[in-house]
FIDOPA-445820 format. One record per residue (C-alpha): residue number from 1; residue in three letters; x, y, z. Coordinates in pm, 1 decimal, padded with zeros to 6 digits. Layout:
// residues N
NODE    nr   rest       east      north         up
NODE   NUM    Ala          X          Y          Z
...
***
This chain:
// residues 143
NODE    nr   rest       east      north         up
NODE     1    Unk    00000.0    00000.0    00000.0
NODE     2    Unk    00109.5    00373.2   -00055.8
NODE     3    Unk    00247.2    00527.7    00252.2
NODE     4    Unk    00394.6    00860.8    00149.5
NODE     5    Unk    00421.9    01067.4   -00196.4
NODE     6    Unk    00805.2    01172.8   -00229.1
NODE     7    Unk    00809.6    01498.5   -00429.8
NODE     8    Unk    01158.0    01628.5   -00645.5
NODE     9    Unk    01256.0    01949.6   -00730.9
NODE    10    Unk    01502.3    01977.5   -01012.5
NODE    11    Unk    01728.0    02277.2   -00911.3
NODE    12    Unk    02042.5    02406.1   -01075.7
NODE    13    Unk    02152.9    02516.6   -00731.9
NODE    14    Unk    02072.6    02245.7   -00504.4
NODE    15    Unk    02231.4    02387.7   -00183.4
NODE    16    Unk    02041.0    02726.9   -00231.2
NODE    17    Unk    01718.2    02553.4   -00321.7
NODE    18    Unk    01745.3    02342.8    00013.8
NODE    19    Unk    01892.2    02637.4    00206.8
NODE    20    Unk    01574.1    02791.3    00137.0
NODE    21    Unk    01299.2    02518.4    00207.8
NODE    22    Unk    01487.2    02474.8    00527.6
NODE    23    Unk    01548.3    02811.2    00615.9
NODE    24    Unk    01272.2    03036.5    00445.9
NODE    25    Unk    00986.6    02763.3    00479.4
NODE    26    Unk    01154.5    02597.5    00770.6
NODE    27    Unk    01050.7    02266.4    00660.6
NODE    28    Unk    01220.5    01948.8    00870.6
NODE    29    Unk    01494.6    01711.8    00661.9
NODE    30    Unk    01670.6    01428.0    00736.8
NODE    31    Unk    01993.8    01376.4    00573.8
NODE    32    Unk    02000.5    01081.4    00285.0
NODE    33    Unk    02336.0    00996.9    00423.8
NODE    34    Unk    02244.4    00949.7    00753.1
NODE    35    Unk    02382.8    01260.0    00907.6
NODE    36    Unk    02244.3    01389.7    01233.1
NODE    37    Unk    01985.6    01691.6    01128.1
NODE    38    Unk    02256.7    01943.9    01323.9
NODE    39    Unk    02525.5    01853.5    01109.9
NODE    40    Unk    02384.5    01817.1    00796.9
NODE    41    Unk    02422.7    02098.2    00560.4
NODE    42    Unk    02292.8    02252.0    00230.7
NODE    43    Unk    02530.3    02059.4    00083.2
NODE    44    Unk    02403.1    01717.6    00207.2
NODE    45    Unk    02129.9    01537.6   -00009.5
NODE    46    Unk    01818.2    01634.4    00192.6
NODE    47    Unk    01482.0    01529.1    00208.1
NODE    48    Unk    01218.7    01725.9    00339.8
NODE    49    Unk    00931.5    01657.8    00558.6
NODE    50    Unk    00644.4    01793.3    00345.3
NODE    51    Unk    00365.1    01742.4    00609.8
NODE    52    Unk    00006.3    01717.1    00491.8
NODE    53    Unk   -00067.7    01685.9    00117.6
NODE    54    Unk   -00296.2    01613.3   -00127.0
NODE    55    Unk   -00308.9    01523.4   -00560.5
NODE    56    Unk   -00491.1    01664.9   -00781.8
NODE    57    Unk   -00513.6    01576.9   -01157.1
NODE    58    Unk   -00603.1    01855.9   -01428.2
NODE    59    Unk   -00688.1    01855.8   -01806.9
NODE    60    Unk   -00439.8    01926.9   -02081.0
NODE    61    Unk   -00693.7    02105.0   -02283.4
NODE    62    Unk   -01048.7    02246.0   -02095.5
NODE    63    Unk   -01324.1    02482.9   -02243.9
NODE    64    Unk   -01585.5    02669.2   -02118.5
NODE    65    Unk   -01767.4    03012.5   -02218.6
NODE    66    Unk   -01499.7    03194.9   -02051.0
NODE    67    Unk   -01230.2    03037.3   -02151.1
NODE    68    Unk   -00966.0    02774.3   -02311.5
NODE    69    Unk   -00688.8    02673.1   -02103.0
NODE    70    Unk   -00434.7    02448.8   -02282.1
NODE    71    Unk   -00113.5    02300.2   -02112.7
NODE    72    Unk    00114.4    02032.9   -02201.4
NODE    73    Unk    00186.2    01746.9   -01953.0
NODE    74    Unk    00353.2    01835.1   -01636.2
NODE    75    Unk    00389.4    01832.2   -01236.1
NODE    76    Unk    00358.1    02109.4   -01014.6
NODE    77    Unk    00407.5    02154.3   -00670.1
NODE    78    Unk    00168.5    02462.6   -00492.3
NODE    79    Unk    00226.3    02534.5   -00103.8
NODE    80    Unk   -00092.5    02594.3    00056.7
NODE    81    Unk   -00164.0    02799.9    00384.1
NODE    82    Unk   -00498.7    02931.4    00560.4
NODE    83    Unk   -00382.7    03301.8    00547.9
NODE    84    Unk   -00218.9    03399.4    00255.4
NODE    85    Unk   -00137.4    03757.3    00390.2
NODE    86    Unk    00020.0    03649.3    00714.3
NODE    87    Unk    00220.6    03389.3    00509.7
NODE    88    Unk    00340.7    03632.9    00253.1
NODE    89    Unk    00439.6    03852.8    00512.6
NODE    90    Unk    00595.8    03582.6    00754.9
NODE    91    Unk    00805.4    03423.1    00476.8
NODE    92    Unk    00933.3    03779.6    00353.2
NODE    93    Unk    01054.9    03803.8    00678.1
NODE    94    Unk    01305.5    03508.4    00633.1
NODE    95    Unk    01397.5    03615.6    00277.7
NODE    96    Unk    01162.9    03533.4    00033.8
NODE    97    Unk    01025.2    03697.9   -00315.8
NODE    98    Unk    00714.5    03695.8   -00457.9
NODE    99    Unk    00677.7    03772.7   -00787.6
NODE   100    Unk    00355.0    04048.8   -00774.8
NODE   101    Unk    00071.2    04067.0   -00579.3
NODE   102    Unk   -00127.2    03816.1   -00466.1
NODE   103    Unk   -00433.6    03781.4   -00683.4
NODE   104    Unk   -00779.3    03596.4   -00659.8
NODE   105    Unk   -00830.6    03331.1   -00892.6
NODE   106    Unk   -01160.1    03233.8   -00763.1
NODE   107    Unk   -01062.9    02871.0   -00604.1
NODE   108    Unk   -00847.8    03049.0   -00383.3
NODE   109    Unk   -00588.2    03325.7   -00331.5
NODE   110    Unk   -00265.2    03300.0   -00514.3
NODE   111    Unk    00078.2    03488.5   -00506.8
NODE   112    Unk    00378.5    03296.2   -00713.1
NODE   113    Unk    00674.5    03262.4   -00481.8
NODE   114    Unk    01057.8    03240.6   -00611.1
NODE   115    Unk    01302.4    02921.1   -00531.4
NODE   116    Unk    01620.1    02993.8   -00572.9
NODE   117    Unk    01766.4    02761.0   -00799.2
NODE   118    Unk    01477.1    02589.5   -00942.9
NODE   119    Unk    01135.5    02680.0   -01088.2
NODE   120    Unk    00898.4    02892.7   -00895.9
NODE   121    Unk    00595.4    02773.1   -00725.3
NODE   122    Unk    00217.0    02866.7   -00620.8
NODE   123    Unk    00175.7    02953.4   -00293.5
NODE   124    Unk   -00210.4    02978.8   -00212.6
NODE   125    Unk   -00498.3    02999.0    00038.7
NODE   126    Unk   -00780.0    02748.0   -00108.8
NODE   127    Unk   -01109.0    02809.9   -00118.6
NODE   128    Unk   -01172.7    02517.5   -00240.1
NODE   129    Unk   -01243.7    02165.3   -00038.6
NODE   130    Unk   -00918.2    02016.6    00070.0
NODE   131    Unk   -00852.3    01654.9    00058.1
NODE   132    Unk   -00580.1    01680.7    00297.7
NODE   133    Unk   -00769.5    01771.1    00580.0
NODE   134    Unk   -00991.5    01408.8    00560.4
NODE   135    Unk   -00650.9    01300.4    00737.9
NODE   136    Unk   -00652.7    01006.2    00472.5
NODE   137    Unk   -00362.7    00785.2    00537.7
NODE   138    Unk   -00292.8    00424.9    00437.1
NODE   139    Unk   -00401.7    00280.0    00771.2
NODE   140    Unk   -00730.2    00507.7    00760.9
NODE   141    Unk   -00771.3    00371.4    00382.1
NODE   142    Unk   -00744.7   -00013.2    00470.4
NODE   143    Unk   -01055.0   -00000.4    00703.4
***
């Protein structure tokens, strides 16, 4: 059975890229080597902790009387938070750079947030129903 989704970032500056999820997002790692979390470095191959998540799939191609969105096949990763504001506000505190104002897209509000290194990525407060919040796990799954 599934018991975790393990996400990848393709970054032409590794160390900067992981300096920054552990230091601007201040997400958890463990070192792939081993290496005690206090002496690991930027350096080391580090996986995050990525805490609650949830995937979604989207069309390629979708119509409607507003619009036609086309988009060739592809991942992305999009943080989520509850306040967008606060979060904006909280992570340029620590260094980061958003890339314009944070605009409302209807299913939720949405700023795009730089990663130094690799591509940038969505940072938004949904308005729409989260899956990750059903607490569905493997264990929870099997009964």
């Amino acid at each position: 059975m599934i018991t975790a989704m393990h996400l990848l970032i393709y970054s032409d500056d590794a160390a900067a890229t992981r300096t920054f999820l552990r230091d601007v997002l201040l997400l958890e790692s463990v070192s792939a080597r081993g290496a005690e979390p206090e002496e690991a470095s930027a350096d080391d191959w580090l996986i995050f902790a990525a805490g609650p998540c949830e995937l979604a799939v989207h069309p390629t191609r979708a119509e409607n009387e507003r619009l036609t969105y086309e988009s060739p096949q592809h991942h992305s990763i999009a943080l989520m938070c509850d306040d967008l504001a606060d979060t904006m506000a909280e992570l340029e505190g620590r260094g980061a750079v958003f890339l314009g104002e944070a605009q409302d897209l209807g299913w939720g509000l949405a700023v795009t947030l730089q990663v130094p290194g690799a591509e940038d990525m969505l940072l938004y407060q949904p308005r729409h129903a989260t899956a990750y919040a059903k607490g569905l796990t493997a264990e929870r799954i099997r009964e």
